[in-house]
C-alpha positions in Angstrom: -16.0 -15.7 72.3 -15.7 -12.2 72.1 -12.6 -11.9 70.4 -13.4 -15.0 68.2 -16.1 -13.1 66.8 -13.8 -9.7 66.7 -11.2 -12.1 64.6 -14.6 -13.1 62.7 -15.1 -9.8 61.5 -11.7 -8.5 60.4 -11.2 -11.5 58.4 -14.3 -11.0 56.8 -13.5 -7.2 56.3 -10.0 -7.9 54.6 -11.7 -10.4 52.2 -14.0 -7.8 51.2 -11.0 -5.1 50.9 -9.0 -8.1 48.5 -12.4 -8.3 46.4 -12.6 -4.3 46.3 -9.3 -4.3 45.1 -9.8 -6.9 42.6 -12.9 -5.5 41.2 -11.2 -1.9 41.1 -7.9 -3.2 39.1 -10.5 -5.2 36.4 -12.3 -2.3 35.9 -9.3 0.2 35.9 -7.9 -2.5 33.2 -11.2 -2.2 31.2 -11.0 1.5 31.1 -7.4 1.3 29.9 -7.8 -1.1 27.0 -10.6 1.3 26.0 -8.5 4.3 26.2 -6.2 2.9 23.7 -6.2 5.2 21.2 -7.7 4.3 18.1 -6.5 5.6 14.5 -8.9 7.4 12.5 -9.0 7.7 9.1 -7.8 11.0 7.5 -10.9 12.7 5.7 -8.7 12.9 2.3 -8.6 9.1 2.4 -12.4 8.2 3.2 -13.4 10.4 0.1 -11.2 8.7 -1.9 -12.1 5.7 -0.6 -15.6 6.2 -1.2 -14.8 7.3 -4.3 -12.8 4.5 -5.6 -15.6 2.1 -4.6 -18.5 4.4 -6.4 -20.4 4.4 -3.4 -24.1 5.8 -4.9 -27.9 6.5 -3.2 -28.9 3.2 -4.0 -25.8 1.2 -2.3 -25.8 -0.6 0.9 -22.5 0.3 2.8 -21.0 -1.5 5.9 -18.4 -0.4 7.9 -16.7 -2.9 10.0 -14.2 -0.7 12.9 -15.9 2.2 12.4 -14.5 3.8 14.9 -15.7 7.8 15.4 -18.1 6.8 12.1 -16.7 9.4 9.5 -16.4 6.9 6.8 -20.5 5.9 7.3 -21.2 9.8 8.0 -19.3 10.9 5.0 -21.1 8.3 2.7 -24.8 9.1 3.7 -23.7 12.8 3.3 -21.9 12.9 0.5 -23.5 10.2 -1.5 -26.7 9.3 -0.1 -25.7 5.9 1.1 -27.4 4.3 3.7 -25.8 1.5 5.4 -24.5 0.9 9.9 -21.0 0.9 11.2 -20.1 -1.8 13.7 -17.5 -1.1 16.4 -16.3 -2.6 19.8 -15.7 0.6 21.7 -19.6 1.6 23.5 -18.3 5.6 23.8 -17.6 5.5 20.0 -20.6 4.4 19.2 -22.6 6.4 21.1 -20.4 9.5 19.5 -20.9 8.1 16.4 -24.7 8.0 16.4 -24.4 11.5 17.7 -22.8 13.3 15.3 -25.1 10.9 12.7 -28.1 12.4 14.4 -26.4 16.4 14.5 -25.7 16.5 11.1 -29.2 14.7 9.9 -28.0 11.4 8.4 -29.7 8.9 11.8 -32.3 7.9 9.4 -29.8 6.7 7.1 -27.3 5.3 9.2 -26.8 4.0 12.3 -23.7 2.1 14.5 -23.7 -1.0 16.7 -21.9 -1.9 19.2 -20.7 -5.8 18.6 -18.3 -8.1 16.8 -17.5 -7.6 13.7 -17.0 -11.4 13.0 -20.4 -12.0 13.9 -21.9 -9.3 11.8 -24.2 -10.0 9.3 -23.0 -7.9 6.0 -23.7 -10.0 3.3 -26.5 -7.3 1.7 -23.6 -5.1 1.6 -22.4 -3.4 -1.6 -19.7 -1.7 -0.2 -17.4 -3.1 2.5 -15.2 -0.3 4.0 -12.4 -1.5 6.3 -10.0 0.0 8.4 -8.4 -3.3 10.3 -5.2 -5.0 10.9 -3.4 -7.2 8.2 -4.5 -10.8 10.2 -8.1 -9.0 10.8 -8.4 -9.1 6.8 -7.3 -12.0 6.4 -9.4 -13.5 8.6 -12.4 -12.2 7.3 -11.6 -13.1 4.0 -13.3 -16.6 3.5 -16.3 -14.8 5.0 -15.9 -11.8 2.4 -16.2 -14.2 -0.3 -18.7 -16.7 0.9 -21.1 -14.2 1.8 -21.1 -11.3 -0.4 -22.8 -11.1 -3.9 -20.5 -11.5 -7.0 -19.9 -7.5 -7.5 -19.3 -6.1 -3.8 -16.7 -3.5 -3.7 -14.3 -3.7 -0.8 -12.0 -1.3 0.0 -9.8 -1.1 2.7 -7.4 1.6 4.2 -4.0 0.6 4.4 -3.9 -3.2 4.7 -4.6 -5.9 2.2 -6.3 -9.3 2.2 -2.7 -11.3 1.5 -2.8 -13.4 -1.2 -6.1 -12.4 -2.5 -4.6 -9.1 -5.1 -6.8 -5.5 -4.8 -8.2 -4.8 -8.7 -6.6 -1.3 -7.7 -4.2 0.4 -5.2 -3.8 4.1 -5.0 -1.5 6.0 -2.7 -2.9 9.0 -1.3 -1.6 11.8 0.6 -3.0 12.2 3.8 -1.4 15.5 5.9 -1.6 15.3 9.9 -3.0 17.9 11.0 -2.0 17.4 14.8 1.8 17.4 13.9 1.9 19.1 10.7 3.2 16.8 9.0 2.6 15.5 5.7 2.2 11.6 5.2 0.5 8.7 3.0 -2.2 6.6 2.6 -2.6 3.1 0.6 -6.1 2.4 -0.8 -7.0 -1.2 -1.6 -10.5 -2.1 -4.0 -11.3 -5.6 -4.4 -14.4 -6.5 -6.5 -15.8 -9.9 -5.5 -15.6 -12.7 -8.0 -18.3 -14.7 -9.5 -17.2 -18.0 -8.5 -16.8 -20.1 -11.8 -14.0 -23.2 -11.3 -15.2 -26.2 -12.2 -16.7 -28.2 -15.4 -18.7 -26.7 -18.2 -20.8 -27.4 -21.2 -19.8 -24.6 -24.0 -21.5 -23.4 -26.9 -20.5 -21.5 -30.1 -23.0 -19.8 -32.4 -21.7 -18.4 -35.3 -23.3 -18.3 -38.6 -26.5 -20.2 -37.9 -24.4 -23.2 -36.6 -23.7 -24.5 -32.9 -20.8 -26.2 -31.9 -20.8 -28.0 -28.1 -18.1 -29.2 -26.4 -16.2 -28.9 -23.0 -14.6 -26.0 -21.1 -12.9 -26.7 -17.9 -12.1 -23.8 -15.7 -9.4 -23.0 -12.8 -9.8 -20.5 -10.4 -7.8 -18.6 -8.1 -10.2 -15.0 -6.7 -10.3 -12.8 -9.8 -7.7 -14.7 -12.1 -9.2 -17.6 -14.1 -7.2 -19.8 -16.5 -8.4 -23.4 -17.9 -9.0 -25.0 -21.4 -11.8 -25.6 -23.8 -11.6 -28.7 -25.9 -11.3 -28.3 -29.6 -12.3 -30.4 -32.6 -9.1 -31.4 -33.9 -7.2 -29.5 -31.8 -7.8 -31.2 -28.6 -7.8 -28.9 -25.5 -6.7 -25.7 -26.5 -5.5 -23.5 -23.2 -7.4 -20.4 -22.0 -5.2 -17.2 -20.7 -5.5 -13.8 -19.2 -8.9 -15.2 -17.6 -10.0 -12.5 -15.4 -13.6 -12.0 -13.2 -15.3 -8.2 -12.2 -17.8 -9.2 -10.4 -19.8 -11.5 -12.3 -18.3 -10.4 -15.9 -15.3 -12.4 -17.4 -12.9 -12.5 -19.9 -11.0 -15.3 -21.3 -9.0 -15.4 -24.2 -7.9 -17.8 -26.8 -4.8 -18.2 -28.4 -4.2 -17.8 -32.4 -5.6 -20.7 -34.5 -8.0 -21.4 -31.6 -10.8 -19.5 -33.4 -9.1 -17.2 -35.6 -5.6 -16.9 -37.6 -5.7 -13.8 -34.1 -6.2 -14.5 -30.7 -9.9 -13.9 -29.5 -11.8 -12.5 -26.7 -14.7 -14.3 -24.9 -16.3 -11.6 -22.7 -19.5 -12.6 -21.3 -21.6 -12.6 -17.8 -22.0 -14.7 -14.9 -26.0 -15.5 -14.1 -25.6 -18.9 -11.3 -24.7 -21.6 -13.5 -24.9 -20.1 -16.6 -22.5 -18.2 -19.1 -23.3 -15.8 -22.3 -21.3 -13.7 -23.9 -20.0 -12.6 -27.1 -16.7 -13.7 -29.1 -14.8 -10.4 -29.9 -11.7 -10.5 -32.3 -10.5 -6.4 -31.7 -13.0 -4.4 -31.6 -16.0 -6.4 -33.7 -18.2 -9.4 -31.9 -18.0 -12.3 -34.5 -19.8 -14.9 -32.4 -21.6 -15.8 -29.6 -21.1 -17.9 -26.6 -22.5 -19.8 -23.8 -22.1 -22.4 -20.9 -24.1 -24.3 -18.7 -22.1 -25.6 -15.5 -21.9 -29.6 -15.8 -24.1 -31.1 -13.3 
């Protein structure tokens, strides 16, 4: 009975050895994947990232893989932007709030530890990104869902596919650890109004009102569709083009004019206004209602 129970006992100890071991290897694993070294964002590039989106006092800013926080720090600093970084890595964060709170900017901004595809940013105005191709991509449908027509995104380095920046800038960014010099691609996107669909159009001109039908295609920023014409029929509209919520369309000659015109107008839910520019002079004005 002894020696049963002896047998008892080491069995139980070498179980507890295999779980020690188990436990030690997961945890020795965590610690590796968060040792992977993550890429930070030269400091020439987040100023002119910042810069390209116009980051100002009064803007929200997120910053989704913030990673040691220089891109939030640099835009309370520099521009008096408030706004919270979200990151994956715990020790970043905590650096990140550290350095916030030794160079005075906690009240302003903060980081969070969490997932950035669960991350509420849709009060943003400025989304800063630092994240692999797919990662964009990803986010995307979310990007344009949730944030206001307006939002500037930019991004360091990777694009968002098909969706095409509103501007790209290459900017140098030296290596300090290697002494090397190398480059850095900057990508803005302005998120479109969202403006496909069926409208009712109006033209003012000389105390009269013409109403008929304007049917428009989008695809992000670019639009192109047709407006129906009285003895014309549907005459087609090119070079449409969205900023946020301001468009542009233009007609072809003999739509309007012997010239090509310009409708330029602004976005407001399910409403359109604007003005009908041949050159430089406004000659008309516009409007749409969304049908239905």
């Amino acid at each position: 009975m002894v020696e049963t129970l002896f047998r008892r006992i080491a069995g139980l100890a070498w179980v507890a050895a295999v779980l020690a071991c188990l436990c030690a290897a997961v945890a020795q694993g965590q610690e590796k994947e968060l040792d992977t070294p993550y890429v930070p964002t030269p400091q020439a590039v987040v100023d002119r990232m910042l810069d390209m989106a116009q980051v100002k006092a009064s803007d929200m800013v997120i910053d989704l893989g913030s990673g040691d926080g220089r891109i939030m720090i640099t835009a309370a600093k520099r521009h008096g932007a408030r706004g919270f970084g979200v990151e994956i890595d715990p020790r970043l964060v905590k650096r990140s709030n550290e350095e916030a709170k030794r160079v005075g900017v906690a009240e302003r901004v903060k980081f969070l530890q969490q997932d950035l595809f669960n991350t509420d940013f849709h009060e943003a105005a400025v989304l800063a990104l630092y994240l692999l191709p797919d990662v964009n991509i990803a986010l995307r449908p979310k990007i344009l869902a949730e944030l206001r027509p307006g939002t500037r995104v930019v991004s360091h380095d990777y694009g968002m596919g098909e969706w095409r920046p509103d501007a790209r800038e290459t900017v140098p960014a030296p290596d300090k650890t290697v002494g090397t010099r190398k480059e850095s691609v900057v990508y803005l996107w302005i998120v479109p109004a969202r403006i496909e669909g069926e409208w009712i159009f109006e033209l003012s001109s000389g105390g009269k009102t013409r109403r008929t039908r304007l049917v428009l295609k989008q695809r992000y920023q670019f639009v192109s569709g047709s407006v129906e014409l009285t003895g014309q029929g549907d005459v087609q509209v090119s070079d449409g083009r969205l900023r946020g919520d301001e468009v542009r369309l233009v007609l072809p000659p003999g739509a309007l004019d012997r010239g090509p015109v310009e409708l330029i107008g602004r976005v407001t839910g399910d409403s359109l206004n604007g003005t009908v520019r041949r050159g430089e002079r406004e000659v008309a004005n516009w409007s749409a209602r969304r049908k239905g």
